[in-house]
C-alpha positions as CSV (number, residue, x, y, z in Angstrom):
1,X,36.9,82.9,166.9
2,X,38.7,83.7,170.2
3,X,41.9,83.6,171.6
4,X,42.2,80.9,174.2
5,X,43.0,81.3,178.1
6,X,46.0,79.2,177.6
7,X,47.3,82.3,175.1
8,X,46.0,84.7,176.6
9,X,47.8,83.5,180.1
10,X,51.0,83.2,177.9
11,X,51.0,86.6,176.4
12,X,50.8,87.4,180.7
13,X,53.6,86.1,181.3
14,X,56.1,86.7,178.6
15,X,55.1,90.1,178.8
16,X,55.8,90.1,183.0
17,X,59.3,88.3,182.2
18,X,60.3,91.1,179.9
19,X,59.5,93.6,182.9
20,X,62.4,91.8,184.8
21,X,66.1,92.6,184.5
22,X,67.5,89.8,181.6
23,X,69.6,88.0,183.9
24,X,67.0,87.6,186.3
25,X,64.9,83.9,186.9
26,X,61.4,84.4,188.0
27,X,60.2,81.2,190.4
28,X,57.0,79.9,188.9
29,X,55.0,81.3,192.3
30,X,56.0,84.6,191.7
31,X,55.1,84.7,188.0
32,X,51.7,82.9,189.0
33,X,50.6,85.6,191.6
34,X,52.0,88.3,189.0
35,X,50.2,86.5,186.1
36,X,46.6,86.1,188.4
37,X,46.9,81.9,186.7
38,X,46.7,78.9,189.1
39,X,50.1,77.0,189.4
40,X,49.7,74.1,187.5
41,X,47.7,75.9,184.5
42,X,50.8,78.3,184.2
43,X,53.4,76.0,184.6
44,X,51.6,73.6,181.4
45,X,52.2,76.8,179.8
46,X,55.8,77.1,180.4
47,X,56.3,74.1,178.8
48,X,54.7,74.8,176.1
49,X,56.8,78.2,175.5
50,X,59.8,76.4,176.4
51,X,59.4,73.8,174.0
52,X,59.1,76.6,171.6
53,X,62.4,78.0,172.8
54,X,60.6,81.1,173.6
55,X,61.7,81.0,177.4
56,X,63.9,79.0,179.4
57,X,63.3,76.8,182.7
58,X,66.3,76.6,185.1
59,X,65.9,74.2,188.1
60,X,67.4,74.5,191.5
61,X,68.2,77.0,193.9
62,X,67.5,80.8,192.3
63,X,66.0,78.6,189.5
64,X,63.1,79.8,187.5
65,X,61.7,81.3,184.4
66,X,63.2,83.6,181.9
67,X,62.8,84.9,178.4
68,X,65.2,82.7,175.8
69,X,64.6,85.8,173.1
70,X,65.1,89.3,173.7
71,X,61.6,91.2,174.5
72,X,62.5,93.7,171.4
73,X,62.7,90.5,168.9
74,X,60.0,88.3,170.6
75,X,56.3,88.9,168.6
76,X,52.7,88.8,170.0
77,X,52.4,86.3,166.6
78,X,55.3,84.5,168.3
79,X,53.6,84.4,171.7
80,X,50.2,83.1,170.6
81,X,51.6,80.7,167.4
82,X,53.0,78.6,170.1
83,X,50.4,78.0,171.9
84,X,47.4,77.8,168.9
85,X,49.6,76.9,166.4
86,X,49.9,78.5,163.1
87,X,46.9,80.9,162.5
88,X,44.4,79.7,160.4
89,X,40.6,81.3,160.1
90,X,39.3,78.7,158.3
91,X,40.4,75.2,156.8
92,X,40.5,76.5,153.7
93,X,43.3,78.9,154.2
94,X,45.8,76.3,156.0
95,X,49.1,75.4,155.6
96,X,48.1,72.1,156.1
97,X,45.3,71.2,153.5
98,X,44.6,72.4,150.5
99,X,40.9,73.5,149.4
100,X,39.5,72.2,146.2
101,X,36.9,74.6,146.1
102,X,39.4,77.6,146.2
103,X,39.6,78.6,142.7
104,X,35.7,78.9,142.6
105,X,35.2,80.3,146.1
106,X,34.3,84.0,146.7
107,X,35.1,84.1,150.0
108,X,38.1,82.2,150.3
109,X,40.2,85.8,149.2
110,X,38.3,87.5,152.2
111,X,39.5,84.7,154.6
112,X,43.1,84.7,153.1
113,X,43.0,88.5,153.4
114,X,41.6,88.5,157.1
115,X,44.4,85.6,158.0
116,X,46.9,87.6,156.7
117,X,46.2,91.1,158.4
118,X,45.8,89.5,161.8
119,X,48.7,88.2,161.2
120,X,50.5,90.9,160.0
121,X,49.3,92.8,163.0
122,X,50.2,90.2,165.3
123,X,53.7,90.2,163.9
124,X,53.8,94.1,164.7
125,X,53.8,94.6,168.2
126,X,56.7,92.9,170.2
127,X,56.5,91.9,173.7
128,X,59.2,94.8,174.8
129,X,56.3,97.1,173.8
130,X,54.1,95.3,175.9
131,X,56.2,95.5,178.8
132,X,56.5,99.0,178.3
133,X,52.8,99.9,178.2
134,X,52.1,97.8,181.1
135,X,55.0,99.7,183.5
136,X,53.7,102.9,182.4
137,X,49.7,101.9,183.3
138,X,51.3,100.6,187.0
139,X,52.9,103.7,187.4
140,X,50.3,106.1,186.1
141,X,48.0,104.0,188.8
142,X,50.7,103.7,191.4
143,X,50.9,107.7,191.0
144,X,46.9,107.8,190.9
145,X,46.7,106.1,194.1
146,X,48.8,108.4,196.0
């Protein structure tokens, strides 16, 4: 199992918009240099967050990109749920479908357990944290630099 680009891209970029002042739009060139992710990969991102009403798209002059949920409430889980989808290990432990087999199958405790710590964990960290840790590593190499 691994996380995809797509997610991976996302959790960039929510994590450089809450490094921005809250009333600040960031043009989708700007968060694509900041984010190291092509244009038009990034901006199919975007969408994908902002149909999930994670951030908001403004067009026109100083138009742009912006968080729609404060960095202190938005989660990792949050973050990477809307571009996967609802986390699911195995097929067995889905909301979707139902496994006949459950009531007989060993492991199918291990993968509920698993699901549910990554999620848990996930869940834990919020994207105001990540922000955080990311200014203090540019400073501590800004200062390292000098």
């Amino acid at each position: 199992m691994q996380i995809t680009r797509a997610t991976d891209y996302a959790v960039r970029v929510t994590v450089h918009l809450a490094t921005l002042p809250p009333d600040r739009k960031a043009p989708l060139g700007e968060l694509a240099e900041a984010t190291g992710v092509r244009d038009n990969f990034l901006s199919k991102i975007l969408q994908r967050l902002v149909r999930h009403g994670l951030v908001s798209s403004h067009r026109g002059t100083g138009g742009g990109f912006r968080l729609n949920i404060a960095p202190e409430s938005l989660t990792l889980l949050q973050v990477v749920e809307a571009i996967e989808g609802k986390i699911a290990l195995n097929v067995c432990v889905s909301e979707w479908q139902s496994c006949p087999l459950q009531s007989q199958c060993a492991v199918h405790p291990v993968w509920q357990k698993a699901q549910n710590v990554l999620s848990q964990e996930l869940a834990a960290v919020t994207i105001a944290e990540l922000a955080a840790r990311t200014t203090e590593k540019s400073k501590a190499l800004l200062e390292e630099s000098r």
